[in-house]
C-alpha positions in Angstrom: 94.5 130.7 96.6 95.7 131.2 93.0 97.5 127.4 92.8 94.0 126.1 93.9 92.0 128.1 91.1 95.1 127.1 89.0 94.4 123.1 89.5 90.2 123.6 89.8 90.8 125.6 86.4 93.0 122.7 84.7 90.1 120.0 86.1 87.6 122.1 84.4 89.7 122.3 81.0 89.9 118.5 81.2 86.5 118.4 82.0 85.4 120.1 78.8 88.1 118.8 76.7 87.7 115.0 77.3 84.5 115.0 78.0 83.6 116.7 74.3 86.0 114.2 73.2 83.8 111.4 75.4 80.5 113.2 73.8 81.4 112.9 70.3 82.1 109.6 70.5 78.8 108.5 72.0 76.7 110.4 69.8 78.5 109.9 66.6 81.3 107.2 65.5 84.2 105.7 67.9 87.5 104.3 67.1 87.9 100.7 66.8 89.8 99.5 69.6 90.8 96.4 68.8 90.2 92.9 70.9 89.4 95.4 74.0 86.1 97.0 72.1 86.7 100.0 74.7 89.1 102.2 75.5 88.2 102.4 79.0 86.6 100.0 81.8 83.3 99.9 83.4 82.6 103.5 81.9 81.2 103.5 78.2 79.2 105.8 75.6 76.8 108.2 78.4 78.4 106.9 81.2 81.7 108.4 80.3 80.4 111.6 79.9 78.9 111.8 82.9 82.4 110.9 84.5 83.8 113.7 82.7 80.8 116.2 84.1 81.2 115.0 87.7 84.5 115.6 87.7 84.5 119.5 86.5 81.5 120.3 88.6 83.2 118.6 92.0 86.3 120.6 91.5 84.2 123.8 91.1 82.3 122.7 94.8 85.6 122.1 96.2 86.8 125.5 95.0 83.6 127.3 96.1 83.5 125.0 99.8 85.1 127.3 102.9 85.0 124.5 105.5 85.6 121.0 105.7 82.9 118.8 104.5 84.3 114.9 104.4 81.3 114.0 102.4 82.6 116.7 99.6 85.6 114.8 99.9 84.4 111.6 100.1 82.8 112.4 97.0 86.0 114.1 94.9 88.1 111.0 96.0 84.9 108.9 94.4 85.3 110.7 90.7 89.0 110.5 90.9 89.3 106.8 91.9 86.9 105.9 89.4 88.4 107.8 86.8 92.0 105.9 87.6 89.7 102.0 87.6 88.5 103.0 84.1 92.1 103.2 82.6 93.2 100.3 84.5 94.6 99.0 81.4 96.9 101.6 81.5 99.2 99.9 83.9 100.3 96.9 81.8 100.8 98.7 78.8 103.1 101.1 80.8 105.1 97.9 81.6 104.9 97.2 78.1 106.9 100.2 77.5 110.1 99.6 79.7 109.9 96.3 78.5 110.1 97.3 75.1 107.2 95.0 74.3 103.6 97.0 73.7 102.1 93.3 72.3 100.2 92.7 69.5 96.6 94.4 70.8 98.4 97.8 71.8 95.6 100.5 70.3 97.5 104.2 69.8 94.3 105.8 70.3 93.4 103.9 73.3 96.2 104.5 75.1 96.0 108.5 74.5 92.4 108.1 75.6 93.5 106.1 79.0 96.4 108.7 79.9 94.2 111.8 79.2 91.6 109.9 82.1 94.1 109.1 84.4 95.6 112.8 83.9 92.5 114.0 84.7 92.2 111.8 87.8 95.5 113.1 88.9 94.4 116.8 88.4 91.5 116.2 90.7 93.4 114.3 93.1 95.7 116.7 93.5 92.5 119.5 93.9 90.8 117.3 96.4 94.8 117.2 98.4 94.5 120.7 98.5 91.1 121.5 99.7 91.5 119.1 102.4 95.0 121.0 103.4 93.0 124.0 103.0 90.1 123.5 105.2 91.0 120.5 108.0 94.0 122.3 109.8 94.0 125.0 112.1 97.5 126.3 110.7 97.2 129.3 108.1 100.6 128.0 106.6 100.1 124.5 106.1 96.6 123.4 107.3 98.0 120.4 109.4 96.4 118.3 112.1 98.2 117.5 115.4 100.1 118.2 118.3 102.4 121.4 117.1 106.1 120.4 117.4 105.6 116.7 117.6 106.7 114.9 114.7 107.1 110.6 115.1 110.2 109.0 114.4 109.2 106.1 112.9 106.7 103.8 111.1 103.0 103.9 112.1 102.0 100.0 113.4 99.5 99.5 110.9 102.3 101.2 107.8 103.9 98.1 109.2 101.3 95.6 109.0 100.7 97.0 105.3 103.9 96.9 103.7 104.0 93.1 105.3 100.9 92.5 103.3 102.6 93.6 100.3 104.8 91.3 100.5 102.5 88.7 101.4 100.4 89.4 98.4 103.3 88.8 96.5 104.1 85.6 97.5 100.3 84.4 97.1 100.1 85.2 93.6 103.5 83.5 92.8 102.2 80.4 94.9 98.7 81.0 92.5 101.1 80.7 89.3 103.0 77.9 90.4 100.0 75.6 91.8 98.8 75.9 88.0 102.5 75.7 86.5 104.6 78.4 84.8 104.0 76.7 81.3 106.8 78.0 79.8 107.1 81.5 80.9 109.7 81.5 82.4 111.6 81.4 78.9 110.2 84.2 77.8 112.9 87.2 78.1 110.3 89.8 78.5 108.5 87.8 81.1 111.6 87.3 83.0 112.5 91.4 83.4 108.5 91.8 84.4 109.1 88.8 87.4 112.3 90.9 88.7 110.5 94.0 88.2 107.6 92.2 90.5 109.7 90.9 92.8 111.4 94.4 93.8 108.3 96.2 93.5 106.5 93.2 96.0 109.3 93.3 98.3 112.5 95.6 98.4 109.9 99.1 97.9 107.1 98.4 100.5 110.0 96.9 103.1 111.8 100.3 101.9 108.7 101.8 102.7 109.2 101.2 106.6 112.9 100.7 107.7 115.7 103.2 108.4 117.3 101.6 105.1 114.0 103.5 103.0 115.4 106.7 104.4 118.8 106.7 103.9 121.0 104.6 101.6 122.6 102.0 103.6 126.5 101.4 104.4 127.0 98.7 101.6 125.9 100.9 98.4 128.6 102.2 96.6 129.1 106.7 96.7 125.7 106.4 98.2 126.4 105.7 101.8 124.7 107.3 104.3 123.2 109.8 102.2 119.3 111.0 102.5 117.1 109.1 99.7 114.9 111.4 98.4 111.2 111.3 99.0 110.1 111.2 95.8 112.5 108.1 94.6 110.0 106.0 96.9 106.5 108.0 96.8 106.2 108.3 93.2 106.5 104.2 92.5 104.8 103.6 95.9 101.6 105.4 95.6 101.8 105.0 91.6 102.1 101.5 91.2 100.0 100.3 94.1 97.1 102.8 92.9 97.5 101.4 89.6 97.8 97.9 90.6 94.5 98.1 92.8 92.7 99.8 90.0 93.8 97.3 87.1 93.1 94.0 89.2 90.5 95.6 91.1 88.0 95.9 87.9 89.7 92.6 86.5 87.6 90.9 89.6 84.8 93.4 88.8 84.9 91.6 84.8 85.2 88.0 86.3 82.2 88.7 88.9 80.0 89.5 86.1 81.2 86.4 84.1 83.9 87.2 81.3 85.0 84.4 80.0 88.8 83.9 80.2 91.2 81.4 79.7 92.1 80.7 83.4 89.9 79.2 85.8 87.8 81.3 88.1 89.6 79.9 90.8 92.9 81.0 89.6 91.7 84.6 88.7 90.0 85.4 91.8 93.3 84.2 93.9 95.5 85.9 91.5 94.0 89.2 91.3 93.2 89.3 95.3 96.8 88.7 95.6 97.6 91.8 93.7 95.2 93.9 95.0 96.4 92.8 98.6 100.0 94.0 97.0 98.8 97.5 95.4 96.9 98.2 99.0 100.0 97.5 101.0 101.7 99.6 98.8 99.5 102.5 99.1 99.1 102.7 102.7 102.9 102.0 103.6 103.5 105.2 101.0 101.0 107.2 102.8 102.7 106.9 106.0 106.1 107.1 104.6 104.8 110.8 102.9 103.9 112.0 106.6 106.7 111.1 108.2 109.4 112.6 105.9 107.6 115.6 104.9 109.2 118.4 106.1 108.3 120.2 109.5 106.0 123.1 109.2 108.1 126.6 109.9 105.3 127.6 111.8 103.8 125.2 113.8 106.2 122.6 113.7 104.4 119.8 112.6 
């Protein structure tokens, strides 16, 4: 009871924190921010505000709530996944950083802005986890559904289908670029480390996501051999960049739906971006799966 008052007592911090932050720049002056105008997406001036709100009163319903109510849920997983689409943009400039390359419209202020939303997200994602674990089980210890002692061995059909999809959603948006040409990028140093960085996050993590090989390191890998990857080596990437992918190229279609004008045909856009999303959904659900199949057993219900 005390970690869930901890995390409904961080969201409410944020809450008032960000969302005075949110406040004063709606009723007074904002930063410049550069050729983006905003610092986040889709949620500007009053609207932002009201974000912030939402998201402390929410945590304080899911603290006061004694049973499970999915709309309550529903609702908490709402604020928090709108939260993570507003600082979409977070993603590439996160790329930009191991890539040693921020570009020329990287905003300081911006980016604090964006990780102090997503932070918040994260808080109340992580609130919204524990309610649910809280109210849906009939365990006291861990609040799991299920048949007690039965655990399954391997990958969910559908974990399968997904990770699949990843992969395929990969592939579609390099087919996209090439039916329009590569016009030169693949020159570009930077832009070469972001393709292999693509290509293993498309295809070696969701594929890890669902074979023996994502469990345990195989024969051929040096001092490694046989030895128990951890969970988190796989989650954290899994779940991160496929939540961030979906959220970045899900408002991007959002932008070209409402008619911003870009340099790429709509055509292009609309296949590249579904391509992506596709990828980042894959991701997600192949992670999910992965997380309830190597968590460890319940001591006292087995599950």
């Amino acid at each position: 009871m005390q970690r869930s008052r901890g995390l409904t007592y961080a969201v409410l911090g944020w809450s008032v924190a960000y969302g005075g932050v949110r406040l004063a720049w709606t009723v007074g002056d904002a930063p410049e921010f550069g050729r983006f105008e905003w610092d986040l997406l889709g949620f500007h001036g009053w609207w932002s505000v009201a974000l912030c709100l939402a998201a402390g009163v929410v945590a304080v319903l899911l603290e006061a709530a004694r049973t499970w109510q999915p709309v309550l849920a529903g609702v908490a997983w709402a604020v928090a996944a709108a939260l993570t689409a507003s600082a979409g943009i977070l993603l590439p400039e996160l790329v930009g950083f191991l890539l040693f390359s921020l570009g020329p419209y990287f905003e300081p202020v911006a980016f604090a802005s964006r990780l102090v939303c997503v932070s918040g997200a994260v808080l109340l994602a992580l609130a919204t986890a524990r309610y649910q674990r809280r109210t849906r089980g009939d365990c006291a210890e861990c609040c799991r559904t299920g048949r007690a002692g039965w655990r399954r061995a391997g990958p969910a059909r559908w974990a399968w289908w997904a990770a699949y999809a990843a992969v395929a959603g990969l592939v579609a948006r390099f087919v996209a670029q090439a039916v329009v040409g590569f016009g030169g990028l693949e020159q570009d140093p930077s832009l070469i480390a972001l393709e292999v960085g693509m290509l293993l996050a498309g295809v070696l993590l969701p594929l890890a996501l669902v074979h023996r090989w994502g469990e345990r390191w195989p024969g051929w890998v040096p001092l490694l051999a046989g030895r128990v990857i951890p969970r988190r080596l796989l989650l954290v990437p899994g779940f991160g960049l496929g939540v961030g992918i979906v959220a970045y190229f899900g408002m991007g279609m959002t932008q070209v739906a409402s008619g911003s004008v870009s340099e790429f045909s709509d055509a292009f856009l609309w296949s590249a971006m579904s391509a992506y999303c596709v990828l980042g959904l894959g991701l997600v659900v192949a992670s999910s799966d992965y997380h309830l199949r190597t968590r460890r057993a319940c001591v006292a219900c087995g599950r």
